[in-house]
Structure formats: C-alpha cells, structure tokens
One Martini backbone bead per residue (centre of mass of N, CA, C, O) as a GRO file, in nm:
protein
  457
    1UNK     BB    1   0.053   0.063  -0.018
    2UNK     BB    2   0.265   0.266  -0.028
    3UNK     BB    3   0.323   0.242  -0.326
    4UNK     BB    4   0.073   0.335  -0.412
    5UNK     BB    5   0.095   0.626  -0.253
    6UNK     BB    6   0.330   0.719  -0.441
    7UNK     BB    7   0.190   0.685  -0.723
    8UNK     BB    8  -0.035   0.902  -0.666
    9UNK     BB    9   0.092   1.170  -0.557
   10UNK     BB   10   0.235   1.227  -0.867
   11UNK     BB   11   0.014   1.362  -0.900
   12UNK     BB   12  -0.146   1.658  -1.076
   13UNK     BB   13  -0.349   1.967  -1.046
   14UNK     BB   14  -0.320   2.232  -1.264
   15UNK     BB   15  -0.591   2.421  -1.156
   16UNK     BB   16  -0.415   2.468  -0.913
   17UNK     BB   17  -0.194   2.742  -0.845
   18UNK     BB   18   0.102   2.784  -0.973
   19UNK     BB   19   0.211   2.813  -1.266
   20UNK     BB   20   0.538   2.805  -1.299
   21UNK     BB   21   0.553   2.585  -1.097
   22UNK     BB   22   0.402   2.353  -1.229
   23UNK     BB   23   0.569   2.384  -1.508
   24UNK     BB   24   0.853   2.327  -1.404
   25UNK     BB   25   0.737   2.049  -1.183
   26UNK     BB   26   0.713   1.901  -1.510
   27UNK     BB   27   0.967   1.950  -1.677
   28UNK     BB   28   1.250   1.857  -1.492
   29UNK     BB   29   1.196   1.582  -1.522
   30UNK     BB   30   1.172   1.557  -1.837
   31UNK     BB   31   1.455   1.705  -1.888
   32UNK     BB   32   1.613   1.470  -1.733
   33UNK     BB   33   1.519   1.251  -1.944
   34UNK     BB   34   1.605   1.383  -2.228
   35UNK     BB   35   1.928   1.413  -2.104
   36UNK     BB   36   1.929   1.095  -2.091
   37UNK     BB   37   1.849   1.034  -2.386
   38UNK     BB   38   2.093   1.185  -2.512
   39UNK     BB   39   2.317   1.035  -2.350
   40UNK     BB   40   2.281   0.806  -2.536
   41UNK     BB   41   2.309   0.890  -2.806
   42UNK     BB   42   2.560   1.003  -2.759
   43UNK     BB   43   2.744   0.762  -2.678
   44UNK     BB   44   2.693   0.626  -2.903
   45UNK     BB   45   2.861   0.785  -3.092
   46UNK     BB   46   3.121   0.783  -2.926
   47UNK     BB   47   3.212   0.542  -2.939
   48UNK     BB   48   3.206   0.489  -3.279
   49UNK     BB   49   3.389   0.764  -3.311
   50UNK     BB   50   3.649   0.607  -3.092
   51UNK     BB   51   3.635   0.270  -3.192
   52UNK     BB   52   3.550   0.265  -3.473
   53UNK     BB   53   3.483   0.532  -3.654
   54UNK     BB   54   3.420   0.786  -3.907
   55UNK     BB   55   3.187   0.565  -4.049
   56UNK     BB   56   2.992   0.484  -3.791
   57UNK     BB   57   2.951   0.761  -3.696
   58UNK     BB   58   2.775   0.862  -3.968
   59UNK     BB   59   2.571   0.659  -3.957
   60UNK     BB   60   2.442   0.642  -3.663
   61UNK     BB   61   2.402   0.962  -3.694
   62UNK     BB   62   2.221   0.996  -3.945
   63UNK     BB   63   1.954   0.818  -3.870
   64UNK     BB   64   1.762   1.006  -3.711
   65UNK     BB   65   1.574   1.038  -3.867
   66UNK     BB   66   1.448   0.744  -3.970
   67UNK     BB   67   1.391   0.660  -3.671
   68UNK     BB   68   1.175   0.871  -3.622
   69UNK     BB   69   0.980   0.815  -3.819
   70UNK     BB   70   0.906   0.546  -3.695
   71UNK     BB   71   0.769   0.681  -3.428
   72UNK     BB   72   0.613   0.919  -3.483
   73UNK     BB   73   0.323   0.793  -3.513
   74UNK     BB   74   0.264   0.737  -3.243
   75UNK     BB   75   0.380   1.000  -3.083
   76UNK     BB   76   0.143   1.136  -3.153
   77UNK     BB   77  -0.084   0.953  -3.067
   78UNK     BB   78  -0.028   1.009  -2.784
   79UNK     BB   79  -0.099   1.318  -2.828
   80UNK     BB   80  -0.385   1.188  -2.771
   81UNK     BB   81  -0.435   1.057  -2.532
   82UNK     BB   82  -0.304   1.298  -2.331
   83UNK     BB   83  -0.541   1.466  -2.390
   84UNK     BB   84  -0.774   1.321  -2.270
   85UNK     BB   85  -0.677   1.202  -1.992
   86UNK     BB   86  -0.657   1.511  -1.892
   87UNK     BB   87  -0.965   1.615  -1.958
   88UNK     BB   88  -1.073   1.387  -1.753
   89UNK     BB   89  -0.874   1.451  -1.509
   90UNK     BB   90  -0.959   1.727  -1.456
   91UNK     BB   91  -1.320   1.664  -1.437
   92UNK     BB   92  -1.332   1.390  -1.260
   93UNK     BB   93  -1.346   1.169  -1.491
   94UNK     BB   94  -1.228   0.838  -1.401
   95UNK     BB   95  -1.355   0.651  -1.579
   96UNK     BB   96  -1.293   0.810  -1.842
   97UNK     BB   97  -1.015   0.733  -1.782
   98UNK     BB   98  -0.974   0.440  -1.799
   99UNK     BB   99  -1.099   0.393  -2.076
  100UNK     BB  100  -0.867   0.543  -2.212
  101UNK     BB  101  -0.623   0.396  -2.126
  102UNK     BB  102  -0.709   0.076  -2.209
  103UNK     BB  103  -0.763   0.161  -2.518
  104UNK     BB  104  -0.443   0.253  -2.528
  105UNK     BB  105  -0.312   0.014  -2.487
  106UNK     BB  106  -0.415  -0.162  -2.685
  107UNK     BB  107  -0.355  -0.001  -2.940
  108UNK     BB  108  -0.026  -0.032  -2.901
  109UNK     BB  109  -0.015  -0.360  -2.893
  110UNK     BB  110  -0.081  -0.324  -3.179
  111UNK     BB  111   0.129  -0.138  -3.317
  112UNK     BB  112   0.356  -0.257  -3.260
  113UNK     BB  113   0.341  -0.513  -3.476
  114UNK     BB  114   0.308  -0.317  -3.715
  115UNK     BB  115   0.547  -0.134  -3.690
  116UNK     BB  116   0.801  -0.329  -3.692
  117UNK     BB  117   0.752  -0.473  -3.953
  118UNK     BB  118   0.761  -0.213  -4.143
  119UNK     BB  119   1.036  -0.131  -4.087
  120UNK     BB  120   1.200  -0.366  -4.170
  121UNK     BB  121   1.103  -0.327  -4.460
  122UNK     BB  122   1.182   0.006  -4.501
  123UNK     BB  123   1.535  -0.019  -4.511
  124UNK     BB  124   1.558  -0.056  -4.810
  125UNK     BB  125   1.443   0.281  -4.852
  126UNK     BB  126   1.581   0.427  -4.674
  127UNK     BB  127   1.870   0.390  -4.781
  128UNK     BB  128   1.804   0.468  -5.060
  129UNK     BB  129   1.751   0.806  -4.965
  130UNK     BB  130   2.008   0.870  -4.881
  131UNK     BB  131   2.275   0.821  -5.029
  132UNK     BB  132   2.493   0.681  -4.913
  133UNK     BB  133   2.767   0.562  -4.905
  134UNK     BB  134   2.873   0.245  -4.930
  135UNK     BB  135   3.029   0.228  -4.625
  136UNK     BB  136   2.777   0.340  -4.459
  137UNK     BB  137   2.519   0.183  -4.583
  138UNK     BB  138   2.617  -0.080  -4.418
  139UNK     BB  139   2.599   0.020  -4.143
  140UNK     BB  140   2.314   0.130  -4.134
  141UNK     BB  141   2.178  -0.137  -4.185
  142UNK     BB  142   2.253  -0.278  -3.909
  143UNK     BB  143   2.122  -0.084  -3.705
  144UNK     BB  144   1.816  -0.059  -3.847
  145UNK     BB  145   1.741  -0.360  -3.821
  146UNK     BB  146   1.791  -0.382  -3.523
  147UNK     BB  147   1.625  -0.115  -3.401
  148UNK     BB  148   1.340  -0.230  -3.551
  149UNK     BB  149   1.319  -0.482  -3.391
  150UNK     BB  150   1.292  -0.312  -3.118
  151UNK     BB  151   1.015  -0.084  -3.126
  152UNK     BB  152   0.823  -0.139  -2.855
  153UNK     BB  153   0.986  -0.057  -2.628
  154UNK     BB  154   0.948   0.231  -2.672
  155UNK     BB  155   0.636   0.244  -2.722
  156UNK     BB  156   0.552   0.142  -2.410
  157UNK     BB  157   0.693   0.383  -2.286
  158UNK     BB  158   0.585   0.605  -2.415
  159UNK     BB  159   0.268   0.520  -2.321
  160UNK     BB  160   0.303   0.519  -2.019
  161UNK     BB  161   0.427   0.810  -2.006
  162UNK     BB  162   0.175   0.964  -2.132
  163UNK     BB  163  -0.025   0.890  -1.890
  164UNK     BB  164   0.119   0.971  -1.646
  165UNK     BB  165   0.153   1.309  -1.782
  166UNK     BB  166  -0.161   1.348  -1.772
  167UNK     BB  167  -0.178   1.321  -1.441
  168UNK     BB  168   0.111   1.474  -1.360
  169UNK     BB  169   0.334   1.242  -1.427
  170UNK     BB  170   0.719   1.287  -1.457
  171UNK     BB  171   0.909   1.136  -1.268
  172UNK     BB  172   0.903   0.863  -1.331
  173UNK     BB  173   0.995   0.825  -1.646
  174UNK     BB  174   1.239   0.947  -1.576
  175UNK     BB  175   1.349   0.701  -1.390
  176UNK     BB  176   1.344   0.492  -1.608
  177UNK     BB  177   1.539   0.644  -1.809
  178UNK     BB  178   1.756   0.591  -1.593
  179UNK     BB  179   1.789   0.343  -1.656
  180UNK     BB  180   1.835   0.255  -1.931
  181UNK     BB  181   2.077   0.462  -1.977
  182UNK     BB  182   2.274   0.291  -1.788
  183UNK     BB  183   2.242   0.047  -1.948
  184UNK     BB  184   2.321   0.123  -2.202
  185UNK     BB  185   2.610   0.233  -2.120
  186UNK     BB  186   2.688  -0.027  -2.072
  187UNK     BB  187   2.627  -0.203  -2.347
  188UNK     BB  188   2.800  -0.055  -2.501
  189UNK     BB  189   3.096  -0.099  -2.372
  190UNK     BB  190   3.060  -0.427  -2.386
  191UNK     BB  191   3.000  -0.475  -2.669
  192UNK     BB  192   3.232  -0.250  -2.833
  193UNK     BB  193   3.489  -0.295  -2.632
  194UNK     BB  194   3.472  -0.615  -2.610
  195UNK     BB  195   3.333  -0.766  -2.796
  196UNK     BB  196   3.366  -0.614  -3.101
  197UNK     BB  197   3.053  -0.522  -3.232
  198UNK     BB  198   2.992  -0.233  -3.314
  199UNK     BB  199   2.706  -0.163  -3.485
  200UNK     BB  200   2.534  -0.374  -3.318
  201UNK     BB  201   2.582  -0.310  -3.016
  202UNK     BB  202   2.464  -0.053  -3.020
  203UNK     BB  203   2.205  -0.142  -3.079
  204UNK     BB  204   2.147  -0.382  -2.900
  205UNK     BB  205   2.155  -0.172  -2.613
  206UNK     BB  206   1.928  -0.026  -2.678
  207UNK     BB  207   1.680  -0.265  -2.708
  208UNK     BB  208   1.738  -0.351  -2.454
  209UNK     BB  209   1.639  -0.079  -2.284
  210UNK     BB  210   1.397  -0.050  -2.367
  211UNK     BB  211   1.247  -0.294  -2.281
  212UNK     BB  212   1.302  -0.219  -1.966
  213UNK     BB  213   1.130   0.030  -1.974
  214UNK     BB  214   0.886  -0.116  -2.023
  215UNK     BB  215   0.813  -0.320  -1.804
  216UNK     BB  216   0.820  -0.115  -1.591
  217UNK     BB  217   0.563   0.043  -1.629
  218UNK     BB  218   0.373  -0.192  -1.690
  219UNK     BB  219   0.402  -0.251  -1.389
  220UNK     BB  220   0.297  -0.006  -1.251
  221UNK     BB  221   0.042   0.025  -1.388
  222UNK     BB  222  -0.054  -0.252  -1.257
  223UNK     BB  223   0.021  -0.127  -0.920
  224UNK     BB  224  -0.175   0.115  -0.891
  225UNK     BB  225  -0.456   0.323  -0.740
  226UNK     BB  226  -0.489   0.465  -0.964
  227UNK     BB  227  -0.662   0.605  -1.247
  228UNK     BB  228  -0.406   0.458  -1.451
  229UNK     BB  229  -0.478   0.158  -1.408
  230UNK     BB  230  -0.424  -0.186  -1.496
  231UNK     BB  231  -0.629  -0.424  -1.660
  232UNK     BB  232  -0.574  -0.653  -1.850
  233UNK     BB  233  -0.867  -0.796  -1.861
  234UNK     BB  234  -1.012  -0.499  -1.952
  235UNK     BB  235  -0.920  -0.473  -2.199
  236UNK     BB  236  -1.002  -0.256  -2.472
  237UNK     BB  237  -1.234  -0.087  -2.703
  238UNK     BB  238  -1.341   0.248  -2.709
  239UNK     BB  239  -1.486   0.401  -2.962
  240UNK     BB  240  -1.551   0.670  -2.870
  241UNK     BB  241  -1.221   0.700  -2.728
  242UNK     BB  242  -1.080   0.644  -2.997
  243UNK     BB  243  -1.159   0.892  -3.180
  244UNK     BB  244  -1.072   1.093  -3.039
  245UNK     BB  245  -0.774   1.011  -3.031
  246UNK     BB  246  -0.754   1.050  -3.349
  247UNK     BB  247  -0.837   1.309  -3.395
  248UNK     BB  248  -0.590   1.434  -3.217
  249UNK     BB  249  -0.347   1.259  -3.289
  250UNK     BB  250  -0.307   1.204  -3.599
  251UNK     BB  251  -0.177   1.496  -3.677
  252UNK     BB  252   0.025   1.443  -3.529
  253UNK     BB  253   0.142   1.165  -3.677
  254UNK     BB  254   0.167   1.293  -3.960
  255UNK     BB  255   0.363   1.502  -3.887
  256UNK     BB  256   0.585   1.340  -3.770
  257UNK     BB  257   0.641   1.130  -3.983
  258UNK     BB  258   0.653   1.375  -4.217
  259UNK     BB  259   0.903   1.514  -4.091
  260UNK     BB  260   1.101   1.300  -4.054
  261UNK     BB  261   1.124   1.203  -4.345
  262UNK     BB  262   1.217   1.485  -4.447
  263UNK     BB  263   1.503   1.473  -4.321
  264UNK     BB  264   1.629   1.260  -4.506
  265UNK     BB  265   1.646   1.423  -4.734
  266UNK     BB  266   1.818   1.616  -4.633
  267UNK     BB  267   2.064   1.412  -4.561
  268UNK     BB  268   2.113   1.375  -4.856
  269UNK     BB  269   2.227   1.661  -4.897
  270UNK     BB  270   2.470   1.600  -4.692
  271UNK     BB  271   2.611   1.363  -4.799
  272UNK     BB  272   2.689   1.502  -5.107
  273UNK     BB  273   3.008   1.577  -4.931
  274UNK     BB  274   3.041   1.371  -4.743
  275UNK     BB  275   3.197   1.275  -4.460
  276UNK     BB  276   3.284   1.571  -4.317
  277UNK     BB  277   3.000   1.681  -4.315
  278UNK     BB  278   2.840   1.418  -4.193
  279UNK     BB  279   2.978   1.470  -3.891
  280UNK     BB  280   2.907   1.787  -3.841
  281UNK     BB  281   2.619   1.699  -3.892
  282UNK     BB  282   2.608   1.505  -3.620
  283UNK     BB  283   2.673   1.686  -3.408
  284UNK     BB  284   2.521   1.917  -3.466
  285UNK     BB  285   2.270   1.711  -3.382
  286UNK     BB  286   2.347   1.656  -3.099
  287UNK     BB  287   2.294   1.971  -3.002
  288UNK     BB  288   2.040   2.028  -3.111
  289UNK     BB  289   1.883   1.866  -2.922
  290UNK     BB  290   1.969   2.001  -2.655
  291UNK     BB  291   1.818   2.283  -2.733
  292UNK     BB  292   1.540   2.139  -2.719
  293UNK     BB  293   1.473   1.995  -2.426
  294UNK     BB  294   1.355   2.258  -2.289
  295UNK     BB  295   1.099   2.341  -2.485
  296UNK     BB  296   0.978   2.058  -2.484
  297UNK     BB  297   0.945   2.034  -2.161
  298UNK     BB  298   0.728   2.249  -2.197
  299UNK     BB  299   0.539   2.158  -2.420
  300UNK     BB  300   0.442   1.895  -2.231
  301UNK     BB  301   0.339   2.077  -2.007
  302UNK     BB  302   0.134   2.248  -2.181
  303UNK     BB  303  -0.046   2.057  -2.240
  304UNK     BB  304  -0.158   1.966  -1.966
  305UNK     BB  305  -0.250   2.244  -1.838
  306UNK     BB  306  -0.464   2.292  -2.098
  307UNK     BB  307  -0.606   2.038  -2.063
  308UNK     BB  308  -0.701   2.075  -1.811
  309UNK     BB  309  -0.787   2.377  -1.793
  310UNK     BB  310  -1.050   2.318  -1.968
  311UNK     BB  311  -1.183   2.094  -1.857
  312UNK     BB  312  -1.230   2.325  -1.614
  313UNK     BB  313  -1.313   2.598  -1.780
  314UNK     BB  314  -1.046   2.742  -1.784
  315UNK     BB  315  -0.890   3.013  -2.000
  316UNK     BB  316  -0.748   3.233  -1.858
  317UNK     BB  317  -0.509   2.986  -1.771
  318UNK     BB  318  -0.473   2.873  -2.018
  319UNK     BB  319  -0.332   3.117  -2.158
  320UNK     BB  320  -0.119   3.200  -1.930
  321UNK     BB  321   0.057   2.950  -1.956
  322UNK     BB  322   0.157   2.992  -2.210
  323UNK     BB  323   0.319   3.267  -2.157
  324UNK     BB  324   0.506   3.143  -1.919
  325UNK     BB  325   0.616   2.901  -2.141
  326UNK     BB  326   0.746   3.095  -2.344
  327UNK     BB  327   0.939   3.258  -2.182
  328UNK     BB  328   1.131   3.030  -2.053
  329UNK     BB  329   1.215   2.918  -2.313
  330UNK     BB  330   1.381   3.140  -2.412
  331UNK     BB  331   1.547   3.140  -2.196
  332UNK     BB  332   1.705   2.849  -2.182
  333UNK     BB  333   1.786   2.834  -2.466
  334UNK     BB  334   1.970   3.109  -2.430
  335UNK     BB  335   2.183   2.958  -2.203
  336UNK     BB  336   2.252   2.727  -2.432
  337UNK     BB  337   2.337   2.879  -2.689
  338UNK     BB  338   2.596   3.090  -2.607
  339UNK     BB  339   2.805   2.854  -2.510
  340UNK     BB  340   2.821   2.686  -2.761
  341UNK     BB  341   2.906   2.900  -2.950
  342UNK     BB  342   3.172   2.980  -2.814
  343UNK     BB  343   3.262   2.599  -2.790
  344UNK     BB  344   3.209   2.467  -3.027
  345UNK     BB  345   3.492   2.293  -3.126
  346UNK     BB  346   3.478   2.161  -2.789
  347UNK     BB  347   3.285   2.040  -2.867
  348UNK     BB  348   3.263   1.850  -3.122
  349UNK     BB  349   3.540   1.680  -3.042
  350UNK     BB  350   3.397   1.492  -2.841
  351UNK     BB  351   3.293   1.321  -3.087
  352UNK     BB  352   3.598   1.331  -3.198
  353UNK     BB  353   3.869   1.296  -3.323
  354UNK     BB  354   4.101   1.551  -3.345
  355UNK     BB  355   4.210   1.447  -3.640
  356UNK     BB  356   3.929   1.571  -3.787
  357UNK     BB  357   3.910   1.880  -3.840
  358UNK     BB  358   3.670   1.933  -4.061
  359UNK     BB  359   3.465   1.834  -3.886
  360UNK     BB  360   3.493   2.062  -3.685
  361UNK     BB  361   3.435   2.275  -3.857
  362UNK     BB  362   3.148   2.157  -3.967
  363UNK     BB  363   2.989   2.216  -3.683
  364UNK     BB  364   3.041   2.493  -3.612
  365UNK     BB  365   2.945   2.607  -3.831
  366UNK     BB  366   2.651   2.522  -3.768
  367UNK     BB  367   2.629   2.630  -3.470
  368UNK     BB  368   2.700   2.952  -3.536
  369UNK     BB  369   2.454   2.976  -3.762
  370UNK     BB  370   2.195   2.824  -3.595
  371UNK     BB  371   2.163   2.925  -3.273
  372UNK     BB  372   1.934   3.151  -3.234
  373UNK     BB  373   1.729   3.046  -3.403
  374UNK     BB  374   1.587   2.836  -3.146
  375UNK     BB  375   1.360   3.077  -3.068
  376UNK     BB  376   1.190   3.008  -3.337
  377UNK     BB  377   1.109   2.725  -3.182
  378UNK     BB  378   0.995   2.763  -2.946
  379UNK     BB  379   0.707   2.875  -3.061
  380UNK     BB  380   0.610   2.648  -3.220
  381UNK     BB  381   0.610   2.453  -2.989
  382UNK     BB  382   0.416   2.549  -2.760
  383UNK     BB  383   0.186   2.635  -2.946
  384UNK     BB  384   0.146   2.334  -3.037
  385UNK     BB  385   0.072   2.247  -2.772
  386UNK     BB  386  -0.195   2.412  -2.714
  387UNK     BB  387  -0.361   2.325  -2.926
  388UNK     BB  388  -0.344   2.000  -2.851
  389UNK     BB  389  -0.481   2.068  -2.569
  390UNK     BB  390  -0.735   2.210  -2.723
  391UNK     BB  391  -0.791   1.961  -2.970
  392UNK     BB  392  -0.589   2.122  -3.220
  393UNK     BB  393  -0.366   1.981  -3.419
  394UNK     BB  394  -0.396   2.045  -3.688
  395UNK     BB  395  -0.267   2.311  -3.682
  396UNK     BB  396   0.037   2.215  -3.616
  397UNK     BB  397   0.028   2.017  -3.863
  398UNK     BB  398   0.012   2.217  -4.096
  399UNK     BB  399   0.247   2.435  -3.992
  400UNK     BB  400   0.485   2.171  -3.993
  401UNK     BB  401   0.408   2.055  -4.307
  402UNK     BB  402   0.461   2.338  -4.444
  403UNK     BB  403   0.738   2.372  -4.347
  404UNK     BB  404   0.935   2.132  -4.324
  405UNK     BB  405   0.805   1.985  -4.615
  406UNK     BB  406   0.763   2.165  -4.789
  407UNK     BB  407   0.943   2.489  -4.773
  408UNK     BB  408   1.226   2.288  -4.766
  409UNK     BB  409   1.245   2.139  -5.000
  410UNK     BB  410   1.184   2.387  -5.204
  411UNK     BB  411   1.431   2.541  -5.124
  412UNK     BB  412   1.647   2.284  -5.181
  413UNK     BB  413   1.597   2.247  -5.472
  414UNK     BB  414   1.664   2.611  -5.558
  415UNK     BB  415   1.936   2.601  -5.441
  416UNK     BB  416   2.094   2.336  -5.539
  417UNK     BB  417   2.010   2.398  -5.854
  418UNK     BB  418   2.004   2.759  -5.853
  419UNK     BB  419   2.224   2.817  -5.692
  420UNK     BB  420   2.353   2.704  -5.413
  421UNK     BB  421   2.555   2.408  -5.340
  422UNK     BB  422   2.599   2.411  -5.006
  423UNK     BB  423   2.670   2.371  -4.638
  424UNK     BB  424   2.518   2.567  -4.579
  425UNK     BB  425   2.249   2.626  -4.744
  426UNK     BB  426   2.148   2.335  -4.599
  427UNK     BB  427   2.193   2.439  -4.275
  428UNK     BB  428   1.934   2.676  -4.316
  429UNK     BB  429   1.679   2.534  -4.368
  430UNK     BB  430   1.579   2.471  -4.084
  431UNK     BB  431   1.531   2.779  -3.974
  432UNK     BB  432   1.336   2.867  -4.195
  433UNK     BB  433   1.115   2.666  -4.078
  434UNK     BB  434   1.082   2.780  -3.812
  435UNK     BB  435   0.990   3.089  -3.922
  436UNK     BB  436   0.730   2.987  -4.031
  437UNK     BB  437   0.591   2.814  -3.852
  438UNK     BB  438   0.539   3.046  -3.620
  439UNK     BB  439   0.368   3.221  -3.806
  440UNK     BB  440   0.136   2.980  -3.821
  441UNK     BB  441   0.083   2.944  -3.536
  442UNK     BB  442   0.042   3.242  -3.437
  443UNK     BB  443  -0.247   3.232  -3.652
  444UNK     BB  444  -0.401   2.989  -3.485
  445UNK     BB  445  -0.376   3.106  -3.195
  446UNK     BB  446  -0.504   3.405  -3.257
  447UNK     BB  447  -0.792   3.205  -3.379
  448UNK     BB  448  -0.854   2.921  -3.199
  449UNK     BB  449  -0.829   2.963  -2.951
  450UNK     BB  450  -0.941   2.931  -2.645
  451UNK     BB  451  -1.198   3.214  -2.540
  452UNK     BB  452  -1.339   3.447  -2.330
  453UNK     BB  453  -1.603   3.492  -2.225
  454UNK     BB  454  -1.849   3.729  -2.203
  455UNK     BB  455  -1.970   3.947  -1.992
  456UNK     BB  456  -2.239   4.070  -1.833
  457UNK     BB  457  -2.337   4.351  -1.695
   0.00000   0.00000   0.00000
C-alpha cells in the first residue's frame, strides 16, 4: 500500500496553485529524463565515433531522421491519448480516464506488432534515399535492421510515459529512463568496447534498455491504485474513446512522422558532401537535440496544463500559462545557445577523434550559424503544444507539414539546384523553416485558441 500511495501522490492536478510552480516542477523531471535520453543517444555516438572509426560514427549518427519517422506516428497518437486522458482528468471523471488508458493500452500493443514489422520492410527504402556513401550504408543496415526489430520497447514506453505525464506524473517516466539510460550505457561499453561488436553492439544495447524500460512502466501501470491502474483483463477499446484518441492525435502522428520522413530527403542533401561534412552534421545534430530539450519539456507540460484546465472550463488560466511557458522557453533555450556557440569547437571535438580538422570545422560552422535561429523553434513547439492541448492538433500539423516538409523541401530543391549548393546553403534550411512554422501556428494560436466568454454586465 505504501508503494500504492507514493504513485498517487506524483499526480498533480494543475486547476489550481501557481502556474510557473507547475509548468517548471513538470518541466524538470521531462528535461532531466529526455538529458538523460540524450546521452545515450550521444554515448552512442561517442563510442563509434572514438573505438569504431568516422564511418561508423557518420551512419550511426546521420540514421536519426530514419528512426524519427519510424516511431513518429506513434509519438503522435500518444499525444493524443494524453490530451483525453488529461482532460477526463481535469473535469474528475475518472471512469471516463480508465477507459482511455484501457482502450490506449490495447491499441498500442496493436500498434507495436504492426510498427515493428513495417519499419523492418522499409529498411532497404530507407537507405535507398538517404544515398549515403557505400561504406556508411552497409553500417547503416545493420544499426538500423536491429533497431527496427525492437522498437516495442520504446513505443510501450512511450506509451506508459504519457498516460502518467496526462495526470501531471512526469518524475516516474524520468525515473525508468534512468534506468534505461545507465543499462544503454553498460551495454555499449561491454558490446563495442569488450566483445567487438561495433555498430551491431550498439543498436544491440539500445533494443535491451528500451525492453527494460517498457517493462518497468507496464509494471507500474498495473500495481499503482490511481485513476490510471491497468487490468490486463479490462483491455479493450471504445469506439467513442478511440475516436477522440484519433481526431486529435492522427494530426500530430501525420505531421511527426512526415516531418520525420522530410528529414531523410534533407540528411541526403548533406550526404552528397561526403564524409567530413556528414560527420559535422552528425555533432551538430547532437546539439542541435540538446538545445531542443528545454523547449520540448516544457511544451510537454504546457499541452498537460492545457488540457486539464480546459477540462475545468477555466480559459483564462489555459491562456496565461501558454505565455508563461512561452517565456520561459526563451529564457532556457537562449542560457544554452550562447555558450555553445562560444565553445563550437572543443564541443565538436568531444564526438570525434581531434584528428579530423574538417569534421570539426563544419560542425563548429553549423552550430554558430543556426543557433540563435532557436528562439523560434520555441515559438512553434510551445503554440503547437498548446492547440494539441485544446484538441485541435490539426493547426500544428497543418503549420509544420507545411513549413518542415513543403517550404523546406522546395527551398533545398531551388537553392541547390539554381543558386548555390554548398553545406551552408543546406543547413540553414532548418532555421527557415522554424520561422516559417511560428508564423503560421501564431496566427493559428490568435484566432482558434479558446478565448475567454464576454460577460454581461
């Protein structure tokens, strides 16, 4: 019972008290969970990039798109399922949260067995487009056949993850990927380092801590006596549950996972440089994730704050916390833009042998001319949170399928087929479509968020 009682109390409902309190002490566990997801992310690399050699470093490292796309639709529909869940639990109907976990549990192990096989087929499309060099995509197969095989694990993750993070639990989430983390991070070293295994060791390492992390979760789930208990027996879906779960989440699972897609086409243009180029874009884009962390995690929590206080009919308090977290946003993001762009360099460097000049020169370059450009990825990821929270994910998926993948795609096509093709010219597409994006999801937030009823007088 005590074990019971410590996984309630890490709910929070967050109708009421100080909204900054909320939004940081929900932000924080996120933020320390997805640094933590980060650097395994990043030991891989580091690994391959330090025992294994700067081809294996370049596949590893430049697969992130593929791998995106591969669980983006999922990642979508989840932040559908956590914006229902948010908002039975907001308005305190707690039946009506059971049956959305239920019906959300049961369609992901649907999902699992249909995602994994699927990504396993699209494996030789995948390397077919991204058109990397021959010695990088016969590395490539081989991380991404294995990674592809065991991505369960991180969707039934996910999946935990945002059920608990829906009823303002997000220190669990962080707790499990914890664990995960520090297994990853055994299990390269004892792969790559001990038995030779090079990058097999590593997508190896990756698939056994997401299993254990899934478990842990699964566990939880069904030992907690909160609102969002699970009864294996119970599984099943309803229709009107699942609906809701679709309208607002297939939005977000379309834009992730074809803005995912769209990153591919961009990594082939960075490809067409070779090696030393896609090593920088390797760095910068571990980076680039870093910079990302604080944003993400608070427009995590801005879509949670969203949807409960919707839930309870309070408008005023759902707007106010958008620019809280907005705020914020800038604040965090602009405290680590500015000294990494000072320390380019001996940060590159951390990823690759000092040996490799070029390789550090053009990450150095990516990283000091894109890195102001994201104050307006704040703007995006945060609006775009909060319209998901108020069930109308449509507007960010509308904003960032159109800037991500159609105004980037058609910018990289006219810029490098009639003006200049050089890795400048490709690696501010980013920054461009981020600018483009908080334009449309600005005039999205000022004219379809709920606004506050006119009272009479």
């Amino acid at each position: 019972m005590a074990e019971a009682a410590f996984l309630k109390k890490k709910e929070t409902d967050m109708t009421n008290g100080g909204i900054f309190g909320h939004l940081i002490a929900f932000a924080i566990p996120l933020l320390l969970g997805n640094l933590f997801q980060q650097l395994y992310n990043t030991v891989d690399t580091w690994i391959v990039g330090n025992y294994v050699g700067k081809v294996a470093f370049s596949a590893v490292g430049t697969l992130n798109p593929v791998t995106n796309s591969l669980i983006g639709f999922f990642s979508g529909f989840s932040s559908g399922a956590s914006v229902i869940i948010s908002r039975y639990y907001g308005a305190h109907r707690l039946d009506e949260v059971s049956d959305a976990v239920h019906t959300y549990v049961t369609t992901t192990f649907i999902l699992c067995f249909v995602l994994s096989i699927l990504s396993v087929l699209l494996v030789p499309l995948m390397l077919k487009i991204l058109n990397s060099p021959q010695e990088v995509a016969l590395e490539q197969k081989t991380y991404l056949t294995i990674y592809s095989s065991g991505l369960s694990g991180l969707m039934i993750y996910n999946m935990g993850s945002a059920i608990l993070r829906a009823v303002g639990n997000s220190t669990l989430p962080f707790l499990f990927l914890l664990v995960s983390t520090v297994m990853n991070i055994l299990l390269d070293l004892l792969f790559v380092i001990r038995f030779n295994l090079g990058t097999a060791g590593v997508a190896y390492a990756t698939i056994i801590a997401q299993g254990v992390s899934a478990i842990l979760v699964l566990v939880v789930l069904a030992r907690t006596d909160s609102s969002v208990k699970v009864y294996f027996r119970k599984l099943g879906i309803k229709p009107r549950i699942l609906l809701e779960q679709v309208r607002v989440g297939i939005p977000s699972a379309v834009q992730l996972s074809i803005t995912a897609f769209s990153n591919v086409f961009v990594q082939s243009y960075v490809n067409y440089f070779g090696t030393d180029v896609m090593g920088g874009w390797t760095a910068y884009n571990k980076v680039d994730q870093l910079f990302f962390l604080p944003m993400q995690s608070i427009s995590l929590a801005t879509t949670t704050f969203v949807g409960q206080n919707l839930g309870a009919d309070n408008i005023k308090r759902a707007r106010k916390g958008v620019s809280v977290a907005l705020a914020t946003a800038w604040v965090s993001t602009l405290c680590l833009v500015l000294p990494v762009m000072a320390m380019a360099p001996f940060i590159v460097s951390f990823f690759i042998d000092n040996s490799e000049a070029e390789v550090i020169r053009y990450g150095s370059l990516f990283l000091r001319m894109n890195g102001l450009f994201f104050l307006a990825a704040c703007v995006n990821q945060v609006l775009g949170a909060a319209m998901r929270g108020c069930g109308k994910s449509e507007a960010a998926m509308i904003s960032m399928l159109f800037s991500f993948v159609f105004f980037r795609q058609i910018y990289l096509f006219f810029v490098t087929n009639y003006i200049s093709n050089t890795p400048q010219s490709v690696g501010i597409s980013y920054p461009l479509g981020w600018i483009m994006c908080s334009i449309i999801i600005g005039i999205f937030y000022a004219v379809a968020f709920p606004k506050e009823k006119k009272r009479n007088k």
